[in-house]
N, CA, C and O atoms as a GROMACS GRO file, in nm:
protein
  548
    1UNK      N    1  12.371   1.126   0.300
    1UNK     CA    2  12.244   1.178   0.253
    1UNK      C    3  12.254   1.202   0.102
    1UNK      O    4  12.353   1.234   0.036
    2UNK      N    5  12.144   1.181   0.066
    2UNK     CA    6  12.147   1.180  -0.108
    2UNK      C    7  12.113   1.356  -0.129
    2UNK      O    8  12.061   1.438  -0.053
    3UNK      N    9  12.165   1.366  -0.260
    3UNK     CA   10  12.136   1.529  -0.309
    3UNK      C   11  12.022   1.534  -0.361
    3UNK      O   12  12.005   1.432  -0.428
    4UNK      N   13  11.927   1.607  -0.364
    4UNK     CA   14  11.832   1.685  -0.435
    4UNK      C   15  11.822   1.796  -0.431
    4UNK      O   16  11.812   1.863  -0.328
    5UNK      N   17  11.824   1.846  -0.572
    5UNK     CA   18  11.864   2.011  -0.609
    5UNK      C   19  11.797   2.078  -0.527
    5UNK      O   20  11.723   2.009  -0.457
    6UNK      N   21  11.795   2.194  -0.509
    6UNK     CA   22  11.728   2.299  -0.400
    6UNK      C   23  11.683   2.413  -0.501
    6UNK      O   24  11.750   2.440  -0.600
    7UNK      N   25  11.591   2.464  -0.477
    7UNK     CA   26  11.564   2.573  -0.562
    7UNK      C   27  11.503   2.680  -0.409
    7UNK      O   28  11.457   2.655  -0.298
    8UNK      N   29  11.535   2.796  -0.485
    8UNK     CA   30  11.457   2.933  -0.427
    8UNK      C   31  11.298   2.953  -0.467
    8UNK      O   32  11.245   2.933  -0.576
    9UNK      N   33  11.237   2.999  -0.340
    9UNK     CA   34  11.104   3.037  -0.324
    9UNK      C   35  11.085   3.153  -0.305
    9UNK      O   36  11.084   3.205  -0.193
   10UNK      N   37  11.061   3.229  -0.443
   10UNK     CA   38  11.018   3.365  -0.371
   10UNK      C   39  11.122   3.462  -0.368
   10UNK      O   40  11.220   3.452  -0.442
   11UNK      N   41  11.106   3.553  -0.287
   11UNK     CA   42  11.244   3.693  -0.289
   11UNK      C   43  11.243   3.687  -0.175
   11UNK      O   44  11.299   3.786  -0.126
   12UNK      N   45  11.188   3.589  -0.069
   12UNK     CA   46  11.269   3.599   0.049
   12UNK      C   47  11.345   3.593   0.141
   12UNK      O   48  11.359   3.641   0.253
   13UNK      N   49  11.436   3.464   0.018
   13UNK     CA   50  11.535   3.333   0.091
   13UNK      C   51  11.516   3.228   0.108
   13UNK      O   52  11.616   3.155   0.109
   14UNK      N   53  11.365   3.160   0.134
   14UNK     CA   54  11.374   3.039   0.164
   14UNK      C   55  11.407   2.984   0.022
   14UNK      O   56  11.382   3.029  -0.090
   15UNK      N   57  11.471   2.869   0.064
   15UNK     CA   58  11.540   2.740  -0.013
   15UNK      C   59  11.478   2.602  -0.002
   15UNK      O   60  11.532   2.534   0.085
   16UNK      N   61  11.392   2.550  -0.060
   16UNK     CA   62  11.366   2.403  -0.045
   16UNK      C   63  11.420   2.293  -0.146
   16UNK      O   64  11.476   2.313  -0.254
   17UNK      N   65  11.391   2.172  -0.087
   17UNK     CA   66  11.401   2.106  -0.188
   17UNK      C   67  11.321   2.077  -0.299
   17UNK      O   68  11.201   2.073  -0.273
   18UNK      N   69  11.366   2.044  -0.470
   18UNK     CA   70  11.279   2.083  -0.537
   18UNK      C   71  11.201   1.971  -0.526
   18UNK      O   72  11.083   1.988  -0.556
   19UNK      N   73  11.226   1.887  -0.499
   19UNK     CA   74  11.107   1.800  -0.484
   19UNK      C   75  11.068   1.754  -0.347
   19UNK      O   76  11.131   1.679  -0.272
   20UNK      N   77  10.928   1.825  -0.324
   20UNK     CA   78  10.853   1.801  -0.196
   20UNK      C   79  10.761   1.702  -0.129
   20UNK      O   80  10.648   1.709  -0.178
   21UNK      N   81  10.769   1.644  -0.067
   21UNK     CA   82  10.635   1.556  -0.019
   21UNK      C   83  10.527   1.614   0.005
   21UNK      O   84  10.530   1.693   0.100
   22UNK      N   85  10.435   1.602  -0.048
   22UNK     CA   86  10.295   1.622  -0.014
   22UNK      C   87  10.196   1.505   0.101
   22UNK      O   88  10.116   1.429   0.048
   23UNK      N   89  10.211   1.504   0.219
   23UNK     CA   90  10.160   1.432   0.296
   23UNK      C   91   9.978   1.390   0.360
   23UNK      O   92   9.940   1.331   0.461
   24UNK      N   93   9.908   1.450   0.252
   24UNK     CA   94   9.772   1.427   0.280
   24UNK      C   95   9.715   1.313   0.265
   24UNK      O   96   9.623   1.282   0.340
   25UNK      N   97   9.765   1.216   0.150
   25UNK     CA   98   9.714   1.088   0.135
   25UNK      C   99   9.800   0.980   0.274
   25UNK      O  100   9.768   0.862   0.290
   26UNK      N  101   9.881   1.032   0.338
   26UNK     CA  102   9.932   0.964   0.475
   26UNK      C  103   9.805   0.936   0.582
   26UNK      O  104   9.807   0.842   0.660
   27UNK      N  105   9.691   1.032   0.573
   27UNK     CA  106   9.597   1.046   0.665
   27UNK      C  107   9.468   1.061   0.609
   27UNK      O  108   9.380   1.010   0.679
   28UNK      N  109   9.420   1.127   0.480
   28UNK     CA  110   9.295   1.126   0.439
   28UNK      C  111   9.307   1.118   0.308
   28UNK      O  112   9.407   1.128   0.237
   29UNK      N  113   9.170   1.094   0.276
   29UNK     CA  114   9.158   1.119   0.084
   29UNK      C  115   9.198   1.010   0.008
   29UNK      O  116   9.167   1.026  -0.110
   30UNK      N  117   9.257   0.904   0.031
   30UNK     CA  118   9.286   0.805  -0.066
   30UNK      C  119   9.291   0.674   0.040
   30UNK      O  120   9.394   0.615   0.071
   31UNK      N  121   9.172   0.645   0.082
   31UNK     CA  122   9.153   0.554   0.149
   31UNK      C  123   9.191   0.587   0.294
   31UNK      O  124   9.221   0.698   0.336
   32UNK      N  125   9.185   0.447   0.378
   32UNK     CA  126   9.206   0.545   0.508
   32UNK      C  127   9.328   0.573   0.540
   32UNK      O  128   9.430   0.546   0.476
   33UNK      N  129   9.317   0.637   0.659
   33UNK     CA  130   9.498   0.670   0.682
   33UNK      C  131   9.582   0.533   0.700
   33UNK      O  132   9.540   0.421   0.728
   34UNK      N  133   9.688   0.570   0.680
   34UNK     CA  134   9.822   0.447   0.711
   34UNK      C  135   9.842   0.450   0.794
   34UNK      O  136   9.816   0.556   0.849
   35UNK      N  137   9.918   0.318   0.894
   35UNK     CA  138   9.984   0.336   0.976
   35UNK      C  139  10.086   0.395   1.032
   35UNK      O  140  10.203   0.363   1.010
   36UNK      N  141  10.044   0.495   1.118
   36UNK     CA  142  10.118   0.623   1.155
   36UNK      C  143  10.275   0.555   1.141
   36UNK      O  144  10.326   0.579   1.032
   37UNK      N  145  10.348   0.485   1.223
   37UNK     CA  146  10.488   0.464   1.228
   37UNK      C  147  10.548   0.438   1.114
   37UNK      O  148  10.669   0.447   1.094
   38UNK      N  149  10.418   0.386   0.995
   38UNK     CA  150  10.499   0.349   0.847
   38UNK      C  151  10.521   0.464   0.774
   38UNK      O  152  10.604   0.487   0.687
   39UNK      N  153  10.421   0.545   0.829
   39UNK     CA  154  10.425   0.736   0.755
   39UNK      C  155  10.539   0.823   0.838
   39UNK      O  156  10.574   0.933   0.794
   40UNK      N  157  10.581   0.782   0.930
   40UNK     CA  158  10.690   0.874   1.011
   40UNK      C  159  10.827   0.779   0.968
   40UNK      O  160  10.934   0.841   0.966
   41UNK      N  161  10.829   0.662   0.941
   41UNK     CA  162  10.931   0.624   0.859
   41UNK      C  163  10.963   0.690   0.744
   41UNK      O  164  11.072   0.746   0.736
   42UNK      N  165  10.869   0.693   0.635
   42UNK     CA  166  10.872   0.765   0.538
   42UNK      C  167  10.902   0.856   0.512
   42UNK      O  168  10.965   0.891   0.412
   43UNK      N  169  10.838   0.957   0.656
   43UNK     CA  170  10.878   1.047   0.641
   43UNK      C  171  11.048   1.103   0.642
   43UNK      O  172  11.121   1.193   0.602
   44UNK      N  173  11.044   0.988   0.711
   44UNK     CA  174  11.213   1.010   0.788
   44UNK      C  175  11.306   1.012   0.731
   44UNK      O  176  11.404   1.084   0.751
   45UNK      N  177  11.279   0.854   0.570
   45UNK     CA  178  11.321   0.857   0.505
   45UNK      C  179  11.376   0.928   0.376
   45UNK      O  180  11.482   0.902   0.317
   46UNK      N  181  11.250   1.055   0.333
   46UNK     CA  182  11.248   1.086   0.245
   46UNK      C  183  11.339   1.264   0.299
   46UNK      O  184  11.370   1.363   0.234
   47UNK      N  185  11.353   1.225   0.449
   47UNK     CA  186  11.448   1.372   0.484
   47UNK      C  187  11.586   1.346   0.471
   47UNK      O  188  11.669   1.433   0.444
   48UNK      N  189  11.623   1.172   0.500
   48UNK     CA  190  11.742   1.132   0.498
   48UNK      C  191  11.829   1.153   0.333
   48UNK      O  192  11.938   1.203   0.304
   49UNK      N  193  11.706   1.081   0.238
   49UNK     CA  194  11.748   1.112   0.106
   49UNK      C  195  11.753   1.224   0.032
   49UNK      O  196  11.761   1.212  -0.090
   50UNK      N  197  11.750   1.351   0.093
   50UNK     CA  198  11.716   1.477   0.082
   50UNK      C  199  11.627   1.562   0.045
   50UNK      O  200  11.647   1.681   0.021
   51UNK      N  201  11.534   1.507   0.039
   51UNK     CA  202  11.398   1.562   0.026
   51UNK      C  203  11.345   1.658   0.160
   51UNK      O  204  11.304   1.591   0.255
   52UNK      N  205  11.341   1.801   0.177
   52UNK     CA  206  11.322   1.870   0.252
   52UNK      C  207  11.181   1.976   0.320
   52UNK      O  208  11.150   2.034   0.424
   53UNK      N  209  11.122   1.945   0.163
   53UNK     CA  210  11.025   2.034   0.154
   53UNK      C  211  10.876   1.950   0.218
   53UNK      O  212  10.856   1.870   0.127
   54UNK      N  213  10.787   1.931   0.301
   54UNK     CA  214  10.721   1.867   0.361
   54UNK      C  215  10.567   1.977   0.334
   54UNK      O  216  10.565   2.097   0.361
   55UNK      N  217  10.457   1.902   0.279
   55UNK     CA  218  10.332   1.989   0.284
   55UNK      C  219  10.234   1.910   0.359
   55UNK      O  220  10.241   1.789   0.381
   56UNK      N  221  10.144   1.989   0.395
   56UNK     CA  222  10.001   1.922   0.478
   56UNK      C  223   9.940   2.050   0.478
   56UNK      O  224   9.971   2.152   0.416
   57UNK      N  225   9.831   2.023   0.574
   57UNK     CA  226   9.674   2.118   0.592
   57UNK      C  227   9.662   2.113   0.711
   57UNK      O  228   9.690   2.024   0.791
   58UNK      N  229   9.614   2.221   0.725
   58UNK     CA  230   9.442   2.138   0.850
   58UNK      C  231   9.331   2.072   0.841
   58UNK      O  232   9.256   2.031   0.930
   59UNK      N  233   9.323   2.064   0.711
   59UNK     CA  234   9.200   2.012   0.667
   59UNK      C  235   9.286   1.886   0.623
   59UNK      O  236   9.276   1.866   0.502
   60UNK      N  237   9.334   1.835   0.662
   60UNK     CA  238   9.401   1.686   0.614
   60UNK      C  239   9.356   1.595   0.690
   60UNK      O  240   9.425   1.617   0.790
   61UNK      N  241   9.288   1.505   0.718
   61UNK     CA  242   9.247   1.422   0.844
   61UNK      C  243   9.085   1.465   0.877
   61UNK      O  244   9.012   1.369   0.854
   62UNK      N  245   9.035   1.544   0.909
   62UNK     CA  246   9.104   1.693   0.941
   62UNK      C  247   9.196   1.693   1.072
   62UNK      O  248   9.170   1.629   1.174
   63UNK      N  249   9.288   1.760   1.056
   63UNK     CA  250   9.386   1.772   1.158
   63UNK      C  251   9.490   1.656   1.165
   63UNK      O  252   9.604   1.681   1.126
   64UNK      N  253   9.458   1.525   1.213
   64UNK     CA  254   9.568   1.424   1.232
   64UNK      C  255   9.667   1.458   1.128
   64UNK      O  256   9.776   1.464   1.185
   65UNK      N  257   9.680   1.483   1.002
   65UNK     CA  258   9.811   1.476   0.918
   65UNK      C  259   9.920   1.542   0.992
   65UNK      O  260  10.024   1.484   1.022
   66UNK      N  261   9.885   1.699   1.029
   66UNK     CA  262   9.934   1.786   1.081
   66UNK      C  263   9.961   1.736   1.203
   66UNK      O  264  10.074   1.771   1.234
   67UNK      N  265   9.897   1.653   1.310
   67UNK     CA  266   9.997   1.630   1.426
   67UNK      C  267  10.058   1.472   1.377
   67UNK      O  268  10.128   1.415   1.461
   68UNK      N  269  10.036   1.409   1.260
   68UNK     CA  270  10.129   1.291   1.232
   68UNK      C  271  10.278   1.358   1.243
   68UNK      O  272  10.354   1.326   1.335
   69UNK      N  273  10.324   1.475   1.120
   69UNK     CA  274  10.417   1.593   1.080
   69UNK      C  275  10.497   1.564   1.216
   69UNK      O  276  10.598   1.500   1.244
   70UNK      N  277  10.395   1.647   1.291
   70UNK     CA  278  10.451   1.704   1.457
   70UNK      C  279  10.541   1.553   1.495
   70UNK      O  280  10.664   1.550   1.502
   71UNK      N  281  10.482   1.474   1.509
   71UNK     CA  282  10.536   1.352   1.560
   71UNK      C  283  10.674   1.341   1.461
   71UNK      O  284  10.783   1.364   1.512
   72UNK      N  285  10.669   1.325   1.399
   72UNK     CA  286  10.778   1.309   1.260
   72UNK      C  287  10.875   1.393   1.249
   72UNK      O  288  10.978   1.366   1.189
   73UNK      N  289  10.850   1.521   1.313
   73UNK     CA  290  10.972   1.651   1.344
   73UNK      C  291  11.051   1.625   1.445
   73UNK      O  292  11.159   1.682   1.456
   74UNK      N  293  11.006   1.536   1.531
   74UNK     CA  294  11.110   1.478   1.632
   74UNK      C  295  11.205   1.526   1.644
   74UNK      O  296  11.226   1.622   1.570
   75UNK      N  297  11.294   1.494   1.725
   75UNK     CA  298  11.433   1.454   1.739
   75UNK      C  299  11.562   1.497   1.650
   75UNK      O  300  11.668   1.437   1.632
   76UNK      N  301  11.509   1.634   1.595
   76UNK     CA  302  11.612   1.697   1.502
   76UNK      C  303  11.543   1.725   1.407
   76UNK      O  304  11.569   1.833   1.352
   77UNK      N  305  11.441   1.649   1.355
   77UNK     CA  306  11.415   1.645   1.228
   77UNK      C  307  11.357   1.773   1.206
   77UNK      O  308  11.320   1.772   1.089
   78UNK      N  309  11.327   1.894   1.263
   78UNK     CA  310  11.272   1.990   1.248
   78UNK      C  311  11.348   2.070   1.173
   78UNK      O  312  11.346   2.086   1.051
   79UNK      N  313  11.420   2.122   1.262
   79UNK     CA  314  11.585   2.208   1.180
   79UNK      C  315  11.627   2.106   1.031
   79UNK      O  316  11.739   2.137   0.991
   80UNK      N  317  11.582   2.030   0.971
   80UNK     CA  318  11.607   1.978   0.826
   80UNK      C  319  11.534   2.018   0.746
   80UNK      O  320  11.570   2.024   0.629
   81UNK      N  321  11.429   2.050   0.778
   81UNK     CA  322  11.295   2.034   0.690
   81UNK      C  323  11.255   2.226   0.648
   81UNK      O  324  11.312   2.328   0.685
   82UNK      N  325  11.177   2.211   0.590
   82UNK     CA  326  11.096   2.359   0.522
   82UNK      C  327  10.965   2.291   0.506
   82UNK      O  328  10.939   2.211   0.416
   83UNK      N  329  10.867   2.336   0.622
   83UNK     CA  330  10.741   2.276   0.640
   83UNK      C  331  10.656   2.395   0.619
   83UNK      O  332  10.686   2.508   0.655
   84UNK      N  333  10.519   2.351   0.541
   84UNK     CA  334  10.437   2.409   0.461
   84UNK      C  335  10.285   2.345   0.521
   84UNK      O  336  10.256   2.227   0.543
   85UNK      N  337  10.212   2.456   0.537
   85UNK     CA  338  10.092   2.422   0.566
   85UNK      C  339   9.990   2.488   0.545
   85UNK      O  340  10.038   2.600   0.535
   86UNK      N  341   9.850   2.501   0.527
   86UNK     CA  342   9.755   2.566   0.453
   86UNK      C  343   9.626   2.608   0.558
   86UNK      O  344   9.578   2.538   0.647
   87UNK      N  345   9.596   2.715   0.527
   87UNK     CA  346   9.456   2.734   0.588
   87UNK      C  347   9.325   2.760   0.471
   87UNK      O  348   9.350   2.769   0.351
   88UNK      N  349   9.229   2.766   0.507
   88UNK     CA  350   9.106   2.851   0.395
   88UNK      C  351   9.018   2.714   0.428
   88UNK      O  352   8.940   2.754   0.514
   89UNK      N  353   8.999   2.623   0.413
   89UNK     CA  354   8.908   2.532   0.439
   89UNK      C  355   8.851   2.530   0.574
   89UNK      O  356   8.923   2.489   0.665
   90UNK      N  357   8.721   2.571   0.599
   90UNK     CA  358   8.726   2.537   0.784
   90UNK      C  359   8.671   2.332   0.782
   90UNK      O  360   8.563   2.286   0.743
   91UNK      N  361   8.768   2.272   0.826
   91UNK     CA  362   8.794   2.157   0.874
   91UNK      C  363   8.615   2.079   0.917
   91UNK      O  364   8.558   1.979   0.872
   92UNK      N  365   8.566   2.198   1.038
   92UNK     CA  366   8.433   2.118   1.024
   92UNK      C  367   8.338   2.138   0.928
   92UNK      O  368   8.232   2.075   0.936
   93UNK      N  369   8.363   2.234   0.814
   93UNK     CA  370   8.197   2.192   0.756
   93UNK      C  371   8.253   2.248   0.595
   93UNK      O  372   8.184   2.291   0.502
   94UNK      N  373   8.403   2.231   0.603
   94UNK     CA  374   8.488   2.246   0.471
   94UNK      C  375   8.458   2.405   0.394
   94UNK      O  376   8.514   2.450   0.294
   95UNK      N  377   8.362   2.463   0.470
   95UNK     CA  378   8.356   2.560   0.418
   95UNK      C  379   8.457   2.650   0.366
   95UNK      O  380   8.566   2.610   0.408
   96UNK      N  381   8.472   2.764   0.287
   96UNK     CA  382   8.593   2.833   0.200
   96UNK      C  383   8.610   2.944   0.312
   96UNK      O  384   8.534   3.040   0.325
   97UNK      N  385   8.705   2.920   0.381
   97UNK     CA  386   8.723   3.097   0.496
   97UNK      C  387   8.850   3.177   0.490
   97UNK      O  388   8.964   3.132   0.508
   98UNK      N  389   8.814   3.312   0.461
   98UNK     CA  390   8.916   3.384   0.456
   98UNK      C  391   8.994   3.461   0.544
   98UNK      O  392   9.113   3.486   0.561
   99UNK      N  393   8.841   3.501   0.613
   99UNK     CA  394   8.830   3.610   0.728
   99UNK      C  395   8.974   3.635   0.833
   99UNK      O  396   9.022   3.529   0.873
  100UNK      N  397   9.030   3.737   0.870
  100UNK     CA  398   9.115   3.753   0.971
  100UNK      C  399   9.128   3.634   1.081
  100UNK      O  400   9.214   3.549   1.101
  101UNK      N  401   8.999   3.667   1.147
  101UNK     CA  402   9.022   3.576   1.256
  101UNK      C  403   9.032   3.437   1.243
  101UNK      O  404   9.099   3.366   1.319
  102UNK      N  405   8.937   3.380   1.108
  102UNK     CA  406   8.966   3.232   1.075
  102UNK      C  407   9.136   3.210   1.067
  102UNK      O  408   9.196   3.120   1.127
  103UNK      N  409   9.192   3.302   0.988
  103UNK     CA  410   9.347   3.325   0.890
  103UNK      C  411   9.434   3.281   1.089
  103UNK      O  412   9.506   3.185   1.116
  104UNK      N  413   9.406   3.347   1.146
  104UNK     CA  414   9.514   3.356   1.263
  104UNK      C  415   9.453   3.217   1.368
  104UNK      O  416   9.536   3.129   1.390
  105UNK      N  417   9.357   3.205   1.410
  105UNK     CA  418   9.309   3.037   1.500
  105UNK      C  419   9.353   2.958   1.404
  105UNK      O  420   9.382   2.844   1.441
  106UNK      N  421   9.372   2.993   1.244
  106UNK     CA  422   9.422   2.833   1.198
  106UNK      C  423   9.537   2.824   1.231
  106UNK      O  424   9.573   2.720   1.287
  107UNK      N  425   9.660   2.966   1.199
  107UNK     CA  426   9.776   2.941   1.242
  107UNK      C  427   9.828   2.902   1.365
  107UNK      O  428   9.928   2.831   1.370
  108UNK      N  429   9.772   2.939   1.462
  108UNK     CA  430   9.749   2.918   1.618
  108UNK      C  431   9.726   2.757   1.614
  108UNK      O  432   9.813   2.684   1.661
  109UNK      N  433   9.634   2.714   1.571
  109UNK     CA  434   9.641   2.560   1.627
  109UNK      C  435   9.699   2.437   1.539
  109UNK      O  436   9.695   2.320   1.577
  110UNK      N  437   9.760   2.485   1.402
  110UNK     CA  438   9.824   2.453   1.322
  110UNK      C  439   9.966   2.452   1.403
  110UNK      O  440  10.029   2.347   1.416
  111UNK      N  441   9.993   2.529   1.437
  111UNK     CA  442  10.131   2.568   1.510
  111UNK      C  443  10.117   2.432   1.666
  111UNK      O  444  10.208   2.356   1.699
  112UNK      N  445  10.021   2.440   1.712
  112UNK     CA  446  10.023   2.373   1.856
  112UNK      C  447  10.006   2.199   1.811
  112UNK      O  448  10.054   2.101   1.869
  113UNK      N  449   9.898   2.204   1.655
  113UNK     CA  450   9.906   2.033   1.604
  113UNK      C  451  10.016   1.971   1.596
  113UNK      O  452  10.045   1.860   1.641
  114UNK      N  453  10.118   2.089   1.501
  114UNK     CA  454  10.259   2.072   1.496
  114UNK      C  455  10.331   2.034   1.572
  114UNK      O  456  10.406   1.937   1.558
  115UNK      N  457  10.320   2.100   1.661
  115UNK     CA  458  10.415   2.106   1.818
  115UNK      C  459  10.519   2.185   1.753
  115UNK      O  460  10.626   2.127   1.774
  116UNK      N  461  10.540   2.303   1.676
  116UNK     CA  462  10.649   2.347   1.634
  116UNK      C  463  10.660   2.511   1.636
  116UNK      O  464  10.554   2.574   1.625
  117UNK      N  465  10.748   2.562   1.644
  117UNK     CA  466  10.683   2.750   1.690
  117UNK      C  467  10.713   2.826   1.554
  117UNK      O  468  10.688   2.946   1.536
  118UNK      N  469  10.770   2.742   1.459
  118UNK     CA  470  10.736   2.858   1.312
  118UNK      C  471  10.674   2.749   1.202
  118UNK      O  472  10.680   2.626   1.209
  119UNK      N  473  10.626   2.813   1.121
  119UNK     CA  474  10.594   2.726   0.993
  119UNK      C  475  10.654   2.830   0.883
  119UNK      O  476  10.628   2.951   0.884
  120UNK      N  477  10.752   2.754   0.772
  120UNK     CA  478  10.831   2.832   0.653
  120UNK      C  479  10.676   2.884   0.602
  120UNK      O  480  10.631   2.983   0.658
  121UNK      N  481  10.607   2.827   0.511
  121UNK     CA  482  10.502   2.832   0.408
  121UNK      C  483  10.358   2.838   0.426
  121UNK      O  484  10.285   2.762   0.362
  122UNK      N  485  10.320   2.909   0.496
  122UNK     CA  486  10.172   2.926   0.519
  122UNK      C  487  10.084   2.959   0.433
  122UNK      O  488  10.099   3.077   0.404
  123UNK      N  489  10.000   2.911   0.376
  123UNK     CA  490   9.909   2.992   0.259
  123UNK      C  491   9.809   2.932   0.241
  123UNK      O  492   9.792   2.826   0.302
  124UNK      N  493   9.714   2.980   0.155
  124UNK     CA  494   9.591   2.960   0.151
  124UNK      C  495   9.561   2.878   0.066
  124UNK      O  496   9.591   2.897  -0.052
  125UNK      N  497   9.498   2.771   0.106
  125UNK     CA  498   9.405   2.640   0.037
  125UNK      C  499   9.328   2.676  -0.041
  125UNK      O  500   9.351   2.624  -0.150
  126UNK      N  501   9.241   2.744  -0.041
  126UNK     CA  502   9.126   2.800  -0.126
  126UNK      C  503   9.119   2.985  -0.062
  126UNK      O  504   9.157   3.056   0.031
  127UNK      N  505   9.058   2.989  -0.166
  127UNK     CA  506   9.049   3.166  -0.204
  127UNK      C  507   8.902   3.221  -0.152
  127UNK      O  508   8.805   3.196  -0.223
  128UNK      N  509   8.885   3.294  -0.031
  128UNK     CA  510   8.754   3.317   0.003
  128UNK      C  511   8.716   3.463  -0.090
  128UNK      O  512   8.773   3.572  -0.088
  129UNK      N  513   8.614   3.426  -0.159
  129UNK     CA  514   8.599   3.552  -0.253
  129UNK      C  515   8.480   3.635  -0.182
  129UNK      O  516   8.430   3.725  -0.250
  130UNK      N  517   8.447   3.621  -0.099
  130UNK     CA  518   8.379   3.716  -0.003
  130UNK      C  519   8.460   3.814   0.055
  130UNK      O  520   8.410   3.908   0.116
  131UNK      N  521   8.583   3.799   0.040
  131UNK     CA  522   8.691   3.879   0.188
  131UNK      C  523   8.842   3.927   0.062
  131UNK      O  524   8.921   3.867  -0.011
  132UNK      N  525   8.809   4.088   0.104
  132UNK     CA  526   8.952   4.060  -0.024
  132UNK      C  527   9.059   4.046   0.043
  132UNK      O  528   9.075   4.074   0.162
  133UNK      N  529   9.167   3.984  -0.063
  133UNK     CA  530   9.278   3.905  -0.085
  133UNK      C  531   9.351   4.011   0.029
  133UNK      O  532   9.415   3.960   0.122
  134UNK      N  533   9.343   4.121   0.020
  134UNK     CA  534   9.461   4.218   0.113
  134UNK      C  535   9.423   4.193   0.265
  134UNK      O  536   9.503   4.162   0.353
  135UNK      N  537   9.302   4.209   0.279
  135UNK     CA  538   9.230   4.155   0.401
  135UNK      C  539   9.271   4.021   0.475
  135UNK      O  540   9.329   4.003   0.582
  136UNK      N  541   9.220   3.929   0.378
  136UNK     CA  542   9.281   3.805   0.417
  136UNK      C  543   9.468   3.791   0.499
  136UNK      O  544   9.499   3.739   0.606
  137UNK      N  545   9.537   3.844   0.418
  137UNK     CA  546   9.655   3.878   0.427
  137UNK      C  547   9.707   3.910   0.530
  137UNK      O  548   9.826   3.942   0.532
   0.00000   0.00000   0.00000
């Protein structure tokens, strides 16, 4: 496996790699999605060469990116990785949501798209300025 430096996130321990994949153009936003097995190669690849740090949404696809991921965590590949994923967009009508209950159904089915029972990096896509920030939280 090839090296790529690792840096610290934060004061809480996690460690990623410093350079991350960002996986949204795999499934939306820059034409249509790719072929899933050429994006789970990729993906595979870019864990082999040490690249650790993996991002997506729910609002990616909407949704498919996040269960492409799931598929792609396979077979070990989970325990390698520091996976990152976002809420604040609601998926059907893109709206900006902050609210409690939006904050926890995203994690909830973010978690089940995944197929995975923790996510390192959860955070917010956009900033609902209706709902304060502690709230949201």
């Amino acid at each position: 496996m090839a090296t790529v430096r690792r840096i610290k996130l934060g004061s809480q321990g996690l460690e990623v790699s410093a350079q991350g994949l960002g996986c949204m153009g795999m499934s939306a936003f820059y034409g249509p999605p790719k072929p899933e097995p050429d994006m789970i190669a990729l993906i595979h690849h870019a864990v082999h060469t040490g690249v650790t740090f993996l991002d997506t949404s729910d609002v990616y696809g909407p949704f498919t990116n996040e269960i492409l991921l799931g598929k792609a965590l396979k077979g070990g590949i989970r325990e390698k990785v520091q996976l990152a994923t976002k809420f604040g967009i609601d998926p059907g009508t893109f709206a900006v949501k902050g609210d409690p209950a939006h904050v926890r159904a995203s994690c909830e089915a973010s978690l089940k798209r995944l197929d995975v029972d923790y996510i390192d990096l959860y955070y917010q896509h956009r900033i609902d300025t209706r709902v304060p920030i502690e709230i949201t939280v």
